[in-house]
C-alpha positions as CSV (number, residue, x, y, z in Angstrom):
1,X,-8.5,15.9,-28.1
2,X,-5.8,17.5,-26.3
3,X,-1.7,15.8,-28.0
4,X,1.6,15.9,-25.4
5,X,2.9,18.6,-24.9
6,X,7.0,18.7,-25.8
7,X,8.9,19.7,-22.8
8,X,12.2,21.0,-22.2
9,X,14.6,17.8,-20.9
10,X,16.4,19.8,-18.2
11,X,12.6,20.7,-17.0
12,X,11.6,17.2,-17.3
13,X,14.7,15.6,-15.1
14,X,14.1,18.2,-12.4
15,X,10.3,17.8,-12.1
16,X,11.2,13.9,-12.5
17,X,13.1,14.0,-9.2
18,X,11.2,16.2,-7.3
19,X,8.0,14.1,-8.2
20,X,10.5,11.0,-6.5
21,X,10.9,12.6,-3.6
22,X,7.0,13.0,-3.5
23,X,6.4,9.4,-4.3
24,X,9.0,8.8,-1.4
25,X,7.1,10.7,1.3
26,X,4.0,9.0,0.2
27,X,5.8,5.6,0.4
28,X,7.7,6.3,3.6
29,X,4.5,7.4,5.3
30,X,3.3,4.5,5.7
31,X,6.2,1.9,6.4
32,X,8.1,4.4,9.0
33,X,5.4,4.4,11.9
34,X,5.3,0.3,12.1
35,X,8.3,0.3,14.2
36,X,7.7,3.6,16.7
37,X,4.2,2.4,17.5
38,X,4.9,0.8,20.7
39,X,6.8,3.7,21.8
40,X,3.8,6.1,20.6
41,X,1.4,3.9,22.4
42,X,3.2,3.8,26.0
43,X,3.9,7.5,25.6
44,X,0.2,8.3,24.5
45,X,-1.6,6.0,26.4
46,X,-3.2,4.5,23.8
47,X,-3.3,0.9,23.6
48,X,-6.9,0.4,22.7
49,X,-6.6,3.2,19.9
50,X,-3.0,1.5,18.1
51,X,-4.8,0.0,15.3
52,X,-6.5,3.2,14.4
53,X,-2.7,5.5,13.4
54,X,-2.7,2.9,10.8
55,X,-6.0,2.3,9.7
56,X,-6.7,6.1,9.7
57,X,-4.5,7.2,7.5
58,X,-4.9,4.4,5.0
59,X,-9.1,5.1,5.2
60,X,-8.1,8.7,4.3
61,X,-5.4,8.1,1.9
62,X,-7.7,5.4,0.0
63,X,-10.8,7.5,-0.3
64,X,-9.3,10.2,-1.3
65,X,-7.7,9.1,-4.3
66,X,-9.9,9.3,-7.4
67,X,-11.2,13.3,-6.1
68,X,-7.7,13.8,-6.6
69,X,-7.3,12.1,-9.6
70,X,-10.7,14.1,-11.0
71,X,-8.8,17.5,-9.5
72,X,-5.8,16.9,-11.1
73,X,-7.6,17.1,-14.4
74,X,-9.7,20.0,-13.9
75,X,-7.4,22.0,-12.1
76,X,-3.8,21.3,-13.6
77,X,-1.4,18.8,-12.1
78,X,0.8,21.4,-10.3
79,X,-1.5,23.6,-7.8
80,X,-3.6,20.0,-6.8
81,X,0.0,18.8,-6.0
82,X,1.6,21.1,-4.2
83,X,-1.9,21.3,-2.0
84,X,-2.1,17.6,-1.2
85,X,1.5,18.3,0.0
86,X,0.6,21.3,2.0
87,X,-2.2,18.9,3.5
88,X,0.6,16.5,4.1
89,X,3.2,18.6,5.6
90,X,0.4,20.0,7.8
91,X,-0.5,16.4,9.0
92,X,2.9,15.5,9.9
93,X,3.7,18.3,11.8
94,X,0.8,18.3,13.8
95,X,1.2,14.1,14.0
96,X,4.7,15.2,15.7
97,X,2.9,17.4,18.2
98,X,0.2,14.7,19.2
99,X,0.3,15.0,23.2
100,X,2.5,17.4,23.5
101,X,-0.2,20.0,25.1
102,X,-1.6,17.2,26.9
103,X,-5.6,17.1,26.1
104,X,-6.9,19.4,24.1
105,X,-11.2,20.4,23.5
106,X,-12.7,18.4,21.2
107,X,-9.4,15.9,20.3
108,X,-9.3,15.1,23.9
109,X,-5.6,13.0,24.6
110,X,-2.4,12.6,22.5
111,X,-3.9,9.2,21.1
112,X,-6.7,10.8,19.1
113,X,-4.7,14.2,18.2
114,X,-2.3,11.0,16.8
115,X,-5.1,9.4,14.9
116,X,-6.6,13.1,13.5
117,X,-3.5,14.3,12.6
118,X,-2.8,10.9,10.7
119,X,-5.9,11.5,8.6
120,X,-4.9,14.5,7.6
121,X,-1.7,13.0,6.3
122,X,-4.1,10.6,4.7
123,X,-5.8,13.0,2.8
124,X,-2.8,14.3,1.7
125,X,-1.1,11.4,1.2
126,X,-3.7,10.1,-1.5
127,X,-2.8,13.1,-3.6
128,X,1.0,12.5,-3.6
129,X,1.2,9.2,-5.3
130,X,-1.9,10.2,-7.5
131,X,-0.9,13.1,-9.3
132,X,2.9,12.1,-9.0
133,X,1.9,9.3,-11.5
134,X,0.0,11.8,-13.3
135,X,2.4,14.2,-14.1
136,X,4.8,11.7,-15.0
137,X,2.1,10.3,-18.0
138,X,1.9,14.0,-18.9
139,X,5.5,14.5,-19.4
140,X,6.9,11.0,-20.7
141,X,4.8,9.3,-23.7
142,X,4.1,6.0,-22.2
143,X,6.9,3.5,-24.4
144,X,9.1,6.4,-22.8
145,X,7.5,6.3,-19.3
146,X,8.0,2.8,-19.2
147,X,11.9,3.1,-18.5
148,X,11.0,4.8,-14.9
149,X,9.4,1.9,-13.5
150,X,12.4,0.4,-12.1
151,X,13.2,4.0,-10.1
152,X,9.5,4.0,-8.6
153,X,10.4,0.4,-7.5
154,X,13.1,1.0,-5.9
155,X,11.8,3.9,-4.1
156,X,9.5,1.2,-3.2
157,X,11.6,-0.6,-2.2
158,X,13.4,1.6,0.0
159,X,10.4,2.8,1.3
160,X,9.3,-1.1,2.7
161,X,12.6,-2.0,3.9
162,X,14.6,1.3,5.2
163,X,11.0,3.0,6.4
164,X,10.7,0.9,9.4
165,X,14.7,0.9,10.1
166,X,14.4,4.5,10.0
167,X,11.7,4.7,12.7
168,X,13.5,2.5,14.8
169,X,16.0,4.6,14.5
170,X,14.8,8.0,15.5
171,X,12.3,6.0,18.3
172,X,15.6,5.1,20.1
173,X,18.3,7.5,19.7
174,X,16.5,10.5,18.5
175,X,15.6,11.5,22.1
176,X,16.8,15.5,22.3
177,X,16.2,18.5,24.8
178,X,15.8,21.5,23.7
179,X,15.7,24.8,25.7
180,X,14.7,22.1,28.9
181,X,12.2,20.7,26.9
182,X,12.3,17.1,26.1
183,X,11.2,16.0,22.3
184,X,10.5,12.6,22.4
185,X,12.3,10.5,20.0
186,X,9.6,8.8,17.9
187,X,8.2,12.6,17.2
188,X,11.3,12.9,14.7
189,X,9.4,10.0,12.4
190,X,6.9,12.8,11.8
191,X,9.2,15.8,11.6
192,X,11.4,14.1,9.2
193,X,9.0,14.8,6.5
194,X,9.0,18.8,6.7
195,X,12.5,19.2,4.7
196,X,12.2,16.7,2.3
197,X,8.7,18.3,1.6
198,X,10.0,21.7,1.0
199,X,12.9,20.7,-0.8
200,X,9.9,18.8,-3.6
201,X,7.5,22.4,-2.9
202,X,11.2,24.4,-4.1
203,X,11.9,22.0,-7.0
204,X,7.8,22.2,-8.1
205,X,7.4,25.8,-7.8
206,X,10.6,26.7,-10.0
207,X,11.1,24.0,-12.3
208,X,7.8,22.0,-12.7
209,X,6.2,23.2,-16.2
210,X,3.3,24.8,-16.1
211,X,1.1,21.8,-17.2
212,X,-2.7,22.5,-18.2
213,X,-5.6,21.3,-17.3
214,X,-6.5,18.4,-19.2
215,X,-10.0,18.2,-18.6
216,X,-13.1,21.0,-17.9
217,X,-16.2,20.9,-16.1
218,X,-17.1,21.3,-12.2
219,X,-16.3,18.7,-8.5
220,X,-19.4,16.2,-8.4
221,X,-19.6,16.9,-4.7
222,X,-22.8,14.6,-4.4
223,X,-20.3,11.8,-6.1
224,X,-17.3,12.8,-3.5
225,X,-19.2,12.5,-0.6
226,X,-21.0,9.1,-1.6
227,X,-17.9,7.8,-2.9
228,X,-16.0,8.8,0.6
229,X,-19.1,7.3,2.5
230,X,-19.4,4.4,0.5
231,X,-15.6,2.9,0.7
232,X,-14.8,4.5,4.3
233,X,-17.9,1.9,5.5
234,X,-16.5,-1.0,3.2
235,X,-12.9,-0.3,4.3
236,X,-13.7,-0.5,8.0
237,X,-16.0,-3.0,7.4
238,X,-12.9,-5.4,5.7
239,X,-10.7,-3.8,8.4
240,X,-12.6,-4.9,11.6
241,X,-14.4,-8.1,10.4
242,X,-13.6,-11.2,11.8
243,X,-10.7,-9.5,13.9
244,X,-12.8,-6.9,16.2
245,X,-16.1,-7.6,15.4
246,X,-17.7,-11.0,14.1
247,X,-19.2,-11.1,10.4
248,X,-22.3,-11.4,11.0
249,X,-22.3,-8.7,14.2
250,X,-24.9,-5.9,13.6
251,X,-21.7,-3.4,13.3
252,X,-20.1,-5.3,10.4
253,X,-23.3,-6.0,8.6
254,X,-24.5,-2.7,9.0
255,X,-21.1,-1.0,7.7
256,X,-21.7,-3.5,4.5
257,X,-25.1,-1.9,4.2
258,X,-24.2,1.3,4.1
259,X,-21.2,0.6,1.7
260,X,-23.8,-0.9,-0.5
261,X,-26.3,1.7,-0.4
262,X,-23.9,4.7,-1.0
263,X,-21.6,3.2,-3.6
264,X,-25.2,2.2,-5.8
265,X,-26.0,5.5,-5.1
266,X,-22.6,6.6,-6.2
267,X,-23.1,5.0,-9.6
268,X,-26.6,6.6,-10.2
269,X,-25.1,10.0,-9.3
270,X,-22.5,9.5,-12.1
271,X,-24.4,8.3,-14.7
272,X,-26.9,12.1,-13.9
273,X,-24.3,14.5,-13.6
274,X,-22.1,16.4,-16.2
275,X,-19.0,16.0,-14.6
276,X,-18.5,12.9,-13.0
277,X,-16.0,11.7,-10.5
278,X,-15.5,8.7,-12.1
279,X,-16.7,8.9,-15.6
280,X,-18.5,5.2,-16.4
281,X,-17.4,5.2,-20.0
282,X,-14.5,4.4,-18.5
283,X,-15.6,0.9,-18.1
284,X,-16.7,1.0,-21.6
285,X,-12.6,-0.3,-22.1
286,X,-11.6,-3.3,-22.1
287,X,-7.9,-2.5,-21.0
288,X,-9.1,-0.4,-18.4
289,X,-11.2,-3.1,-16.5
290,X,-8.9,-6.1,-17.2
291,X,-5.6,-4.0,-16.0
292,X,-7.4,-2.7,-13.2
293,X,-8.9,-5.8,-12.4
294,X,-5.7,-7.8,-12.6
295,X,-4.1,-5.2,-10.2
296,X,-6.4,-5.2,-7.4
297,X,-6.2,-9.2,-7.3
298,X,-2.5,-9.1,-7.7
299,X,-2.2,-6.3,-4.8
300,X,-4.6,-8.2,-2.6
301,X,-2.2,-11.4,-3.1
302,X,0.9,-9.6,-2.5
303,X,-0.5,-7.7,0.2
304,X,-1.8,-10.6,1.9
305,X,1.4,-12.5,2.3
306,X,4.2,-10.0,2.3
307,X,1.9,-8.7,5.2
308,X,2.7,-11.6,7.3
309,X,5.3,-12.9,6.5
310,X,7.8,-11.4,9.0
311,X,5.8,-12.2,11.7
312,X,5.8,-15.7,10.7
313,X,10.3,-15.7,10.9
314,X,9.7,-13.7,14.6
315,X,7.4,-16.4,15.7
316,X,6.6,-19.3,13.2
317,X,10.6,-19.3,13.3
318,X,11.9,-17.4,16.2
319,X,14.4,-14.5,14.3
320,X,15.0,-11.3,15.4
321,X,13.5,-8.6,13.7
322,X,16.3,-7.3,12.4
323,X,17.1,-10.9,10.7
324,X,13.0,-10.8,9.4
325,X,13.7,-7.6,7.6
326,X,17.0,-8.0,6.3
327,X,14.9,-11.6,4.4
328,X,12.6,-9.2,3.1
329,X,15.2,-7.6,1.2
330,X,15.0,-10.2,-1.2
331,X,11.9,-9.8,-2.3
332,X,12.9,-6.0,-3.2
333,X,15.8,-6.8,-4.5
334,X,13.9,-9.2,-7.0
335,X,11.3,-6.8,-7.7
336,X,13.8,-3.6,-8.2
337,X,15.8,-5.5,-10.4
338,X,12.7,-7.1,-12.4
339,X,11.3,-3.8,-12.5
340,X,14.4,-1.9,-14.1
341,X,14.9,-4.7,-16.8
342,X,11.2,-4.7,-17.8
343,X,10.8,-1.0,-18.1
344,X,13.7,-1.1,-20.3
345,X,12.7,-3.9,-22.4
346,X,9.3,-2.2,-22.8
347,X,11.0,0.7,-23.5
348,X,13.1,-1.0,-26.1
349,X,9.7,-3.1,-27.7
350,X,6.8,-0.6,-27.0
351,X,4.9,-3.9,-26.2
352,X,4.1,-5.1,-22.4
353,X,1.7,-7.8,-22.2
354,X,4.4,-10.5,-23.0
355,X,6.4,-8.8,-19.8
356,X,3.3,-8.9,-18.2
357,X,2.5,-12.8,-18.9
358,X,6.2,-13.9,-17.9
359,X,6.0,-11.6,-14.5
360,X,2.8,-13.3,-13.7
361,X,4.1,-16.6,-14.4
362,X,7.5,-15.9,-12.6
363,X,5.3,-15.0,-9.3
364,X,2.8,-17.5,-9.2
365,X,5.9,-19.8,-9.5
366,X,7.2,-18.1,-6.2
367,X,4.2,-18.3,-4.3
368,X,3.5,-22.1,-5.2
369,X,7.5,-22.5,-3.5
370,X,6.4,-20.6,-0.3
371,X,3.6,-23.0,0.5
372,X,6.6,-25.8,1.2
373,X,8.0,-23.4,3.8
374,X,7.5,-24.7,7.9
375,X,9.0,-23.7,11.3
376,X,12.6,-25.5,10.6
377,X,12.4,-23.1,6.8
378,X,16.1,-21.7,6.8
379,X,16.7,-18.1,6.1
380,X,18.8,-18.7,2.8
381,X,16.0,-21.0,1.8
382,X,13.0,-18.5,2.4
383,X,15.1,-15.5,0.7
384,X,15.4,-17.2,-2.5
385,X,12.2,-18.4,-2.4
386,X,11.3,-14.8,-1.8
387,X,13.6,-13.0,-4.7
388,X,11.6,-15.2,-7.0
389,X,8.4,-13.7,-6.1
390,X,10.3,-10.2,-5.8
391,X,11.2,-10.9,-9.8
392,X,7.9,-11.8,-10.4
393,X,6.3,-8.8,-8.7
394,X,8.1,-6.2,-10.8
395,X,6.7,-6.1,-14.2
396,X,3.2,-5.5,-11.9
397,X,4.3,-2.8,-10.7
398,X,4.0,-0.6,-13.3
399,X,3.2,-2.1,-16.6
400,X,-0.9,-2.5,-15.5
401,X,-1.0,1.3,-14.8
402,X,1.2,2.0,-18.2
403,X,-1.7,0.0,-19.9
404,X,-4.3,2.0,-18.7
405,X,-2.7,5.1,-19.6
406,X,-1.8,4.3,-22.9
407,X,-5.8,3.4,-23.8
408,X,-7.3,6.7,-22.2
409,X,-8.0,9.7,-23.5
410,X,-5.3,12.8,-22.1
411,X,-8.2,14.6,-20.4
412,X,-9.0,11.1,-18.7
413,X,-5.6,10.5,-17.9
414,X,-5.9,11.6,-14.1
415,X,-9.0,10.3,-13.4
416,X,-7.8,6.6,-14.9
417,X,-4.4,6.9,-13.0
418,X,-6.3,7.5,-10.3
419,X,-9.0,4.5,-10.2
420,X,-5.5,1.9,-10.5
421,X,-3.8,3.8,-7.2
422,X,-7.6,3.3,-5.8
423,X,-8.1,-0.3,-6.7
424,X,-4.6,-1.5,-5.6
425,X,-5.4,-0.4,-2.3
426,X,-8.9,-1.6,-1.6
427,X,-7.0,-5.1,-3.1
428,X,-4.5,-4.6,-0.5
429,X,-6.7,-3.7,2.4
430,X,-8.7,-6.8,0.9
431,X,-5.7,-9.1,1.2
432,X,-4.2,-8.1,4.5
433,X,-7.8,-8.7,5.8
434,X,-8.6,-11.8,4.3
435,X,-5.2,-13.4,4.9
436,X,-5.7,-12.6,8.5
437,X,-9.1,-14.2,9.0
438,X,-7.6,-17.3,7.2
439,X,-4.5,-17.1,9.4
440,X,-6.7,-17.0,12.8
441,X,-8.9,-19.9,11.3
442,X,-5.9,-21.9,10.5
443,X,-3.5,-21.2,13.5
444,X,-6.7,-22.0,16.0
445,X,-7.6,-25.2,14.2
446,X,-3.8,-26.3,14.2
447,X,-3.7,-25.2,17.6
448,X,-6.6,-27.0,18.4
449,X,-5.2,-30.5,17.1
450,X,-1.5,-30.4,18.4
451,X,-3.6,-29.6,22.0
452,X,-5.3,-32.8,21.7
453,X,-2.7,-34.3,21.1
454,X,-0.7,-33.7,24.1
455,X,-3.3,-32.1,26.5
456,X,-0.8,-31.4,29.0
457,X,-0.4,-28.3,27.1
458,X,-3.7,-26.8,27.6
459,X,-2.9,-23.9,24.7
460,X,-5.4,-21.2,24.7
461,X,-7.0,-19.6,21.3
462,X,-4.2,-16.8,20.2
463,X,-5.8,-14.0,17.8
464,X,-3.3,-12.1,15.8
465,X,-3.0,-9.1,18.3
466,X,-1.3,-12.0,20.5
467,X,1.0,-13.1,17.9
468,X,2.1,-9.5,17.4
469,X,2.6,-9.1,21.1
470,X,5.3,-11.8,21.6
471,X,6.7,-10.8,18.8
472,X,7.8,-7.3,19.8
473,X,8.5,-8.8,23.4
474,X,10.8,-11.4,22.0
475,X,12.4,-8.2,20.0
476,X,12.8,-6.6,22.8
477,X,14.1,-8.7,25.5
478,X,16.0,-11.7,23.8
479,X,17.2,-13.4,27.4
480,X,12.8,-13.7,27.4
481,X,13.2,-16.5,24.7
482,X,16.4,-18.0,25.9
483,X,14.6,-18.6,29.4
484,X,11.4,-20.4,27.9
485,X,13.8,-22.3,25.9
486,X,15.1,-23.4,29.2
487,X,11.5,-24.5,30.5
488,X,10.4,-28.4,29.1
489,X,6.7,-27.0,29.3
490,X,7.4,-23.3,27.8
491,X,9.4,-25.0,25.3
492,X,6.9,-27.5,23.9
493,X,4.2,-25.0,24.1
494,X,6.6,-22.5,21.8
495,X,6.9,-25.4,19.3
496,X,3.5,-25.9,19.2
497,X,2.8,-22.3,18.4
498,X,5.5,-22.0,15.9
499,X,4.3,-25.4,14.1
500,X,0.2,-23.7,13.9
501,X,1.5,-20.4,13.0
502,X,3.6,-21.8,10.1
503,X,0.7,-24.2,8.8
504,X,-2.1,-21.1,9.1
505,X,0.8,-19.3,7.5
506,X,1.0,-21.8,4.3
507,X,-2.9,-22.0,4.6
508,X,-3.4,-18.3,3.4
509,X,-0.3,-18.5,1.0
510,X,-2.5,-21.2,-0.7
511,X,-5.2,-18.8,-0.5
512,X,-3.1,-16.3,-2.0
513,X,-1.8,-18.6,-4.4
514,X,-5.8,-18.9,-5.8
515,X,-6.0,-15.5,-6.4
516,X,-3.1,-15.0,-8.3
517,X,-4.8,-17.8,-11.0
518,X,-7.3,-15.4,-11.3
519,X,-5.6,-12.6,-11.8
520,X,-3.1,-14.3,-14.6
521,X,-6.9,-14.7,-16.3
522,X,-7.5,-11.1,-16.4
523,X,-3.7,-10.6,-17.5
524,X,-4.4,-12.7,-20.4
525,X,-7.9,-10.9,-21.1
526,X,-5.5,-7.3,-21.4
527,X,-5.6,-6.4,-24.9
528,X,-1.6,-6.1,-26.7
529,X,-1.5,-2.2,-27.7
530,X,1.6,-1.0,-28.6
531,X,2.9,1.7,-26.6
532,X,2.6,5.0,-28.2
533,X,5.5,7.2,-28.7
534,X,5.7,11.3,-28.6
535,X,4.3,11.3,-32.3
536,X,1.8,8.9,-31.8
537,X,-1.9,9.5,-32.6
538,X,-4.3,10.3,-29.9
539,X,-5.2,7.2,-27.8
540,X,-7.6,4.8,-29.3
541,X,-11.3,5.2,-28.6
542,X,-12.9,2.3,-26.0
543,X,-14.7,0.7,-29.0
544,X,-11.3,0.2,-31.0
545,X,-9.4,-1.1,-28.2
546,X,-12.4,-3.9,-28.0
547,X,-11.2,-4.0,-31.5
């Protein structure tokens, strides 16, 4: 069994940061896009396609994860980090270029090259926040380790509120020419990766220690392809059920199939072979399932309504989107600042399940306040009701994945890092999908009633896609919503909507609120091991944490 290795501070600092900037790229990727997509659309042609930038990199990013997780302890931290940013770097570039050449063989129009190039940030991507929290549980004993959560929460946090500021940003003033040739704004949202990249690469390559292997063997490339099979036809599955496709279509049942069959398969393959992907001894730990299982529920709640809830203020309450984001800052704000003081206090204890149990009892708090909110909901009154949840968010943050360190071996510790990345985002692919099919449900059955009521109105079935769309067109022209205001008929119908979108809203916030009960079970099921410090014993074995 493999101890920590002591590591010089200045070393430690420097690789600390530059891992940051990595966790920031990773974190950015996926926030900065939201806001240039309609540009990127009318550019690209692409309408039909605009779910996919999103949905490909996230397929790619999620699937990815635990190969990279099994690299990383094969191969060393370092050289399986500074590839998945290569990978990235390469994706974002070529993201940039999308349409630029105009079709191309094989990737035919700017749309696709968009979508292509987004996977390959995907890929990537999924190595960037893996082996970030890696390298991090191989330099910093985990009472030590616990002190950084609050800086990955805030990055975090910056990432969910600046990211889409940032794209807006670039999408309408970053417009340039260069030697007569125009680069398009929104191309700069891509672009803006490269230095920040290569400043991480420079820090990595000089100052990163040279950090071994931590576990031996060969790539289960029977398990990586089964395992990239099995959750690329769940994921779409979740992703296009009950939105594009019905449930019970052939497509959707035939995705679940194949899900089914491959991730069995999956499991057979790793209980056969030497080297497994995911080792099942794993499960053999009771901290690793409980943690892991409380993560994925909490991530599929907090997924699910922070998803939504901005486009609930643009049209369950008719704010800008400015004024929607600038709300949301509450919720970071509450879940920077819970974040810092826990990782302190665990620091200072080496315990964290009673962190833990007050987080969890914080948030389900400030959920259970957001199922009062309604179209007249002030903004003062929705941001405190959303700092609470922000406060109760941040001991979850971290302190499930500092759990799961501290009860694996080291040569597991990638591989277990690894399945709680994983498993937070098939929760929070879960949630977003299942607190959109309860939203639709709710806002046409609402919509449904207040028609009967008044069946002057005559209000058509809206999906999601048409929620979206008024939203961005209120955004964008504000003298829109001052002229249906004008209107008797446009008005009442506008009430209407805004009274069904804020009851379908509450609806999955209920649903949401359910979930979270189950996951403060698990919480509670998460054995109390102390922390270990640097001159702690190896972790104990999975029979002694049952202990």
């Amino acid at each position: 069994m493999q101890e920590p290795q002591v590591f010089n501070e200045a070393d430690r600092r420097l690789t600390l940061i530059s891992v940051l900037i990595v966790f920031l790229l990773s974190a950015m990727s996926q926030t900065v896009v939201a806001t240039a997509m309609p540009r990127i659309v009318s550019d690209l042609s692409g309408l039909h396609l605009y779910a996919w930038a999103t949905t490909a990199y996230l397929l790619a990013s999620t699937v990815m994860v635990p190969i990279w997780g099994k690299l990383g302890d094969i191969y060393g931290r370092k050289p399986i980090l500074l590839i998945g940013i290569g990978i990235f770097l390469g994706g974002s570039w070529l993201a940039g270029l999308a349409g630029e050449f105009g079709d191309l063989p094989v990737l035919g129009g700017g749309m696709v090259q968009l979508i292509t190039a987004r996977a390959i940030q995907g890929i990537g991507g999924g190595a960037l926040f893996t082996i970030a929290f890696a390298i991090i549980a191989d330099l910093y004993a985990p009472r030590e380790r616990a002190q950084f959560s609050g800086l990955f929460g805030a990055v975090f946090g910056v990432a969910s509120i600046f990211g889409p500021v940032i794209g807006g940003f670039f999408t309408d003033h970053g417009t340039v020419e260069l030697a007569g040739h125009v680069i398009e704004g929104w191309r700069w949202v891509f672009y803006v990766n490269v230095p920040f990249a290569l400043a991480a690469v420079a820090m990595i390559l000089i100052k990163m220690p040279a950090l071994p292997p931590r576990g031996e063997g060969r790539i289960d490339f029977v398990g990586a392809g089964l395992i990239v099979v099995g959750f690329t036809t769940l994921l779409l599955a979740i992703t296009w059920g009950g939105r594009d496709y019905g449930w019970g279509s052939p497509l959707i049942l035939g995705l679940l199939a194949s899900a089914g069959v491959s991730l069995t398969a999956f499991v057979f393959v790793q209980k056969a072979v030497r080297d497994p992907i995911l080792p099942l001894e794993l499960f053999q730990n009771r901290t690793f399932n409980t943690a892991n299982g409380a993560a994925f529920v909490y991530s599929m709640a907090f997924m699910g309504v922070t998803s939504f809830l901005p486009l609930y203020m643009q049209v369950g309450q008719g704010v800008p989107a400015t004024r929607s984001g600038l709300t949301m800052l509450a919720l970071m704000v509450g879940l920077v600042a819970s974040s810092t003081l826990n990782g302190r206090l665990v620091t200072k204890t080496g315990v964290y399940k009673p962190f833990m149990i007050g987080g969890g009892a914080v948030l389900i708090a400030g959920v259970f306040s957001l199922c009062f909110i309604g179209p007249d909901t002030s903004t003062l009154d929705l941001a405190w009701r959303l700092l609470i949840v922000g406060v109760g968010l941040g001991p979850g943050q971290s302190l499930f994945g500092l759990a799961v360190q501290n009860a694996v071996p080291m040569h597991q510790l990638g591989v277990a890092t690894s399945s709680g990345q994983f498993v937070r985002q098939i929760g929070s692919t879960m949630g977003v999908a299942l607190f959109g099919a309860i939203l639709t449900w709710g806002l046409t059955a609402e919509l449904g009633r207040l028609s009967a009521e008044n069946p002057a109105l005559q209000m058509e079935t809206l999906e999601l896609s048409d929620l979206q769309r008024m939203a961005m067109e209120r955004d964008a022209d504000p003298s829109q919503a001052e002229a249906r205001a004008a209107d008797p008929t446009t008005r009442a119908a506008d009430q209407v909507i805004r009274q069904s979108l804020s009851t379908a809203v509450v609806y999955g916030i209920m649903f949401s609120l359910a979930v979270l009960l189950i996951g403060f079970v698990l919480m509670l099921m998460i054995p109390g091991v102390p922390l270990k410090d640097r001159h702690s014993p190896a972790p104990p074995k999975p029979a002694e944490v049952e202990a």
